[in-house]
N, C-alpha and C positions, 0 to 999 in steps of 0.2 A: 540529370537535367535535360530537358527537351527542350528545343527552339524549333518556329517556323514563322516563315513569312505568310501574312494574310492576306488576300485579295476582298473585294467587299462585299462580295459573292460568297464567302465562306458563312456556313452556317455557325464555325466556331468562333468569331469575331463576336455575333451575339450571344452567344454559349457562355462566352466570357466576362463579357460586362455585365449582364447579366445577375451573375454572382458576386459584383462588387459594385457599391457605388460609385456612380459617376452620373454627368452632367450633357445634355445633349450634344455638347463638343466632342466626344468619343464614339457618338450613334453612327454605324458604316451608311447612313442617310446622309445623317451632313458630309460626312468624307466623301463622301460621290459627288455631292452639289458643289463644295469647294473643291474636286476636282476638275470638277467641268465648267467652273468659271474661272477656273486660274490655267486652263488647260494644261494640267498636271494630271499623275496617275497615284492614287488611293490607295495607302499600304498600311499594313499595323505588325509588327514583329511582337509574337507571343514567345515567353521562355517563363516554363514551368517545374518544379521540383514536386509531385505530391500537391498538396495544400499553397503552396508558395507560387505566385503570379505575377510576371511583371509583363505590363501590355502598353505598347506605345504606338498610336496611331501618327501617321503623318504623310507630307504629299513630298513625292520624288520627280521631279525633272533632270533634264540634261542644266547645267550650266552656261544659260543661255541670255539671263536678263546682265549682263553686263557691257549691253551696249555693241557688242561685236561680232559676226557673223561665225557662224557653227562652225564653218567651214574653217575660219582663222584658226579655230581652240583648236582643230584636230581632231584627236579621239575622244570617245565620248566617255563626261567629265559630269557626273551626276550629283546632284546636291540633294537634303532633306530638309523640309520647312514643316510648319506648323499651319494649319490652315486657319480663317480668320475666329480669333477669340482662342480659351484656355484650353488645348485638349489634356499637353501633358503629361505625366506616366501614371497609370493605375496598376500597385500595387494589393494584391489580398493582404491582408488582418495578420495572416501566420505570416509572409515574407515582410512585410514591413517591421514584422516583430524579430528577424533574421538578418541580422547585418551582414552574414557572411554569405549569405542566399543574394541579396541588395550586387554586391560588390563582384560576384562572379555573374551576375546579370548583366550590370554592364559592360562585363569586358567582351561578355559573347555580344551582348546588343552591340560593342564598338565593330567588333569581327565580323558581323553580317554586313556591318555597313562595308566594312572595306572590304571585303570579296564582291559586293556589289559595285563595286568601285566606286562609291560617295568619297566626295573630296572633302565635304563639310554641310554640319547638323545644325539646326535652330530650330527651337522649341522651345515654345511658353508653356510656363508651367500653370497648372490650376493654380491659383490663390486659396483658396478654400479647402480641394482635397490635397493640394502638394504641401500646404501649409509647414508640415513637420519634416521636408523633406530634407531640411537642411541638418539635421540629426538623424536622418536612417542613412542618407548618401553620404562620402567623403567629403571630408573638406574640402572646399574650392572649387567641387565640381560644379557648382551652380553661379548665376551670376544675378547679385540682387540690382533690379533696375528700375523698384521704387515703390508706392504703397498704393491699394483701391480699397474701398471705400463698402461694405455691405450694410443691410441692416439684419441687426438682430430681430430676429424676430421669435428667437425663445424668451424672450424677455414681456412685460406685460405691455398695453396701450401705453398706458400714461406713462412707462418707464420710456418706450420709445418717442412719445411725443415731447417729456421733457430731455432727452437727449437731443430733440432738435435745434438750432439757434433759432433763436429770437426772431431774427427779422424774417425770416423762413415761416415761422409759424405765423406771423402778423400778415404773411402773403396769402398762405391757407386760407386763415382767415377772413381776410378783405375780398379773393373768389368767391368763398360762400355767401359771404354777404352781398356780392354783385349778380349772384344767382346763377354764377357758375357748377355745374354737376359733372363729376365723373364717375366713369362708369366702364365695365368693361362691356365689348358687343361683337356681335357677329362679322368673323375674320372679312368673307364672299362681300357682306353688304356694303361694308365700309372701307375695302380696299383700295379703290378709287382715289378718296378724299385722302387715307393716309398718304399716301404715294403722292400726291399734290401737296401736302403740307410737309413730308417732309426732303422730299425736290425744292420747297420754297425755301425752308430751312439751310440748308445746301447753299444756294445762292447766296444768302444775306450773310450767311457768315465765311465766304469765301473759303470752304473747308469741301470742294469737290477734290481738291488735291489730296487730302487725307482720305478720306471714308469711298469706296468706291462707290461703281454709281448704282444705287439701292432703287430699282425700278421694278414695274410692275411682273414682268416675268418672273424676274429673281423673287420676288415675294410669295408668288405663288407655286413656285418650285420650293420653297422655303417650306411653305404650309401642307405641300404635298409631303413632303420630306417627315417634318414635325407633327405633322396630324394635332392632336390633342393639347400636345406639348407648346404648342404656341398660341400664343392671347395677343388679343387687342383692345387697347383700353383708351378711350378718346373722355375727352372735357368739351363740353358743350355751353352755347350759353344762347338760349331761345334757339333753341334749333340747329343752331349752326356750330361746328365744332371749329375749337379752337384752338387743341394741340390734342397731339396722339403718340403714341408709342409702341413696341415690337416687346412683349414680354416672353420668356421661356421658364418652363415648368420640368425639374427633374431631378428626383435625386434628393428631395427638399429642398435643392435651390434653384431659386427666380431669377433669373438675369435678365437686367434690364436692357436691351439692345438697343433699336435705331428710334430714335423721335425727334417732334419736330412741334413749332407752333408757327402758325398763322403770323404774318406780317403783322396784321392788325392790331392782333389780340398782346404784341411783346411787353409791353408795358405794364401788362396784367398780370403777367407772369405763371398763365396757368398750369404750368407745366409742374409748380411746386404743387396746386392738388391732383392732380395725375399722380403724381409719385408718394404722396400721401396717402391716397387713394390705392394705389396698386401693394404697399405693403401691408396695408390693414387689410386686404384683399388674401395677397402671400398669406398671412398669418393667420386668416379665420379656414384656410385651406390647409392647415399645419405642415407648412415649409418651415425651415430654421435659420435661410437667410434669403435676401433676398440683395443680390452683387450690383453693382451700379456700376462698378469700374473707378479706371482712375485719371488723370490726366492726359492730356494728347504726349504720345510717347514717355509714358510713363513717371509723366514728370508732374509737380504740384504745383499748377498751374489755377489759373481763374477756373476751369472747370472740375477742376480737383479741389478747389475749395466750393464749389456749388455742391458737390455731393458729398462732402463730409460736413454740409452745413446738417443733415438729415439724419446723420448717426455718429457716434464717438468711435464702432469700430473699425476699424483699418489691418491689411493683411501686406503682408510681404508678398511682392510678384518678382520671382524667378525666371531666368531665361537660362536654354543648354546652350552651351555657345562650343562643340566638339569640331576640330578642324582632324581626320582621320587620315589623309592624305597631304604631308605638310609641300610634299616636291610638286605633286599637283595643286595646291592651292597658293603656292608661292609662285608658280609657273602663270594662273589664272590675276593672283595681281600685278606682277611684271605687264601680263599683255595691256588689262585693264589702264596702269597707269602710263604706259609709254600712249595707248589711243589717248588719254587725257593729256598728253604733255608735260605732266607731272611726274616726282620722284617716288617711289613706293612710301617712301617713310609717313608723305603725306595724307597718302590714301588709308594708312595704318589710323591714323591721328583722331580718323573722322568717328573712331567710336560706334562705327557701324557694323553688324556681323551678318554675312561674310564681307570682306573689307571689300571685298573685289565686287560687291553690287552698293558699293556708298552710294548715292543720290550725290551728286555734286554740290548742293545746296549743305550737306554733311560735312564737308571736306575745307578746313580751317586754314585755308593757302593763297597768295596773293599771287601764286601763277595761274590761279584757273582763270583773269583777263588773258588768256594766251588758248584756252579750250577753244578749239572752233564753233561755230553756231551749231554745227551740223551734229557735234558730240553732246554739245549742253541739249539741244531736244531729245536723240536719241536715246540719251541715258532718262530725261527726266519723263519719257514716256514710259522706259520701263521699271517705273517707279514702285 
């Protein structure tokens, strides 16, 4: 067995994927772009037997978003995250067929981590390619944190149109008939208006907390990144566009990413032919699904029932939740919860991983009236 660490610079990062599929979230292109917006550093540990591959990409910082100065922590106290969306682990065909290849993969993947001295890992797993993960990995190593939502699209039209609900199709419907068109177009022409429609999006539904701020730069670093691999599909009604969206193309799967409508147009609801519109798109381009996602933190929510009104399938989403350093990362909640004024057990409670970067808004405790103003900003900037 061979292991090394990848920079994204390595020619063997692409060498790798390469020969297995995956989904733009693995490309050392997006790993750069979400390093240099999260101002992190881009790494992927490959360990290989022969045939057998286990590749995990992901961003490494110092332990630094919990609110307290560097200088507090001490020595430096590294962490590994997931960058935004599924990257995941990508196994080859012959190790995922090798339990015993599986199992001594991650105890070297755990032993890089701790001679790098990472205190603790999170990573979302694909829904689609990790799917069966929960039968090649050990029990318990994964943690389920809820369902998203794709379409089929090996399935026929009319099988996918009637797995739609009802009043979803009468929405369809009543656009076309209001003379609504969707369509996909040119990324350069139309970047503008997206970026304004879905910044307007943004605002109306008071969701700039959640989704970071999706702006013109970042899109076009996105496009440079994704070349080919990303679409733009906008609904128009006399000229004027009315809702758009951020689609990706890889691997057979579509993932629908950032969209928005128009103030005006909400009542029209164009955004249900847009996305009617983009899978019969997916599927005359023969992809085999096309991911939508799932709820705001994973949960089945109004907007987890707006995209499972579109399709009957639904997948398990997986997170790794490895704490590799327990004396250092018990060390990083102590500091954490004595700056908040709270008891450890509290900050345990919040269901957040790593505990020790909870959002205070997470944290289920009637002493945080006692957090100073100066702690509740400082942590919920580094949110």
């Amino acid at each position: 067995m061979h292991s090394q660490v990848l920079n994204i610079n390595s020619p063997l990062w692409q060498e790798t994927i390469e020969n297995i599929r995956h989904d733009i979230y693995q490309l050392p292109e997006y790993l750069s772009l979400e390093a240099k917006r999260q101002n992190k550093q881009s790494e992927a540990i490959l360990i290989r037997d022969g045939d057998k591959v286990f590749f995990c990409p992901y961003l490494i910082s110092k332990c630094q978003d919990i609110g307290i100065s560097q200088d507090l922590i001490g020595e430096e106290i590294l962490e590994i995250k997931s960058p935004y969306g599924y990257p995941g682990i990508l196994l080859s065909e012959s190790a995922a067929n090798t339990p015993a290849f599986v199992d001594l993969a991650v105890n070297e993947f755990q032993r890089i981590l701790r001679d790098k001295n990472v205190c603790s890992a999170f990573l979302r797993m694909h829904p689609i390619l990790n799917e069966n993960f929960n039968h090649i990995f050990q029990a318990g190593f994964f943690t389920e944190n809820g369902k998203t939502i794709s379409v089929d699209l090996r399935i026929s039209e009319s099988q996918i149109w009637s797995n739609t609900k009802g009043n979803i199709r009468n929405k369809i419907n009543k656009c076309k008939r209001n003379g609504f068109i969707a369509r996909m177009v040119d990324f350069d022409e139309y970047i503008d208006e997206y970026v304004g429609i879905y910044q307007e999006t943004m605002a109306r539904t008071s969701a700039r907390d959640i989704y970071f701020d999706f702006n013109k730069e970042y899109c076009l670093q996105l496009k440079s990144a994704l070349g080919e691999k990303l679409h733009l599909c906008v609904v128009e009604l006399e000229n004027e566009i009315a809702s758009a969206g951020l689609y990706t193309e890889s691997g057979g799967i579509i993932q629908s990413l950032f969209g928005g409508t128009k103030d005006k147009f909400v009542k029209m609801s164009p955004s249900t032919l847009e996305t009617h519109y983009a899978r019969l798109w997916a599927k005359e381009r023969g992809n085999e699904f096309m991911h939508m996602g799932g709820g705001l933190g994973a949960s089945q929510d109004s907007l987890y029932d707006f995209k499972a009104s579109f399709s009957k399938l639904n997948h398990s989403f997986f997170t790794l939740r490895l704490v590799l350093e327990e004396n250092k990362y018990n060390y990083l909640l102590n500091l954490r919860a004595k700056y908040l004024n709270i008891n450890v057990e509290s900050l345990c409670k919040s269901n957040f991983f790593p505990a020790y970067n909870a959002p205070i808004s997470s944290i289920p405790t009637p002493e945080l009236s006692e957090v100073s103003e100066f702690a509740l900003t400082g942590t919920l900037a580094n949110k």
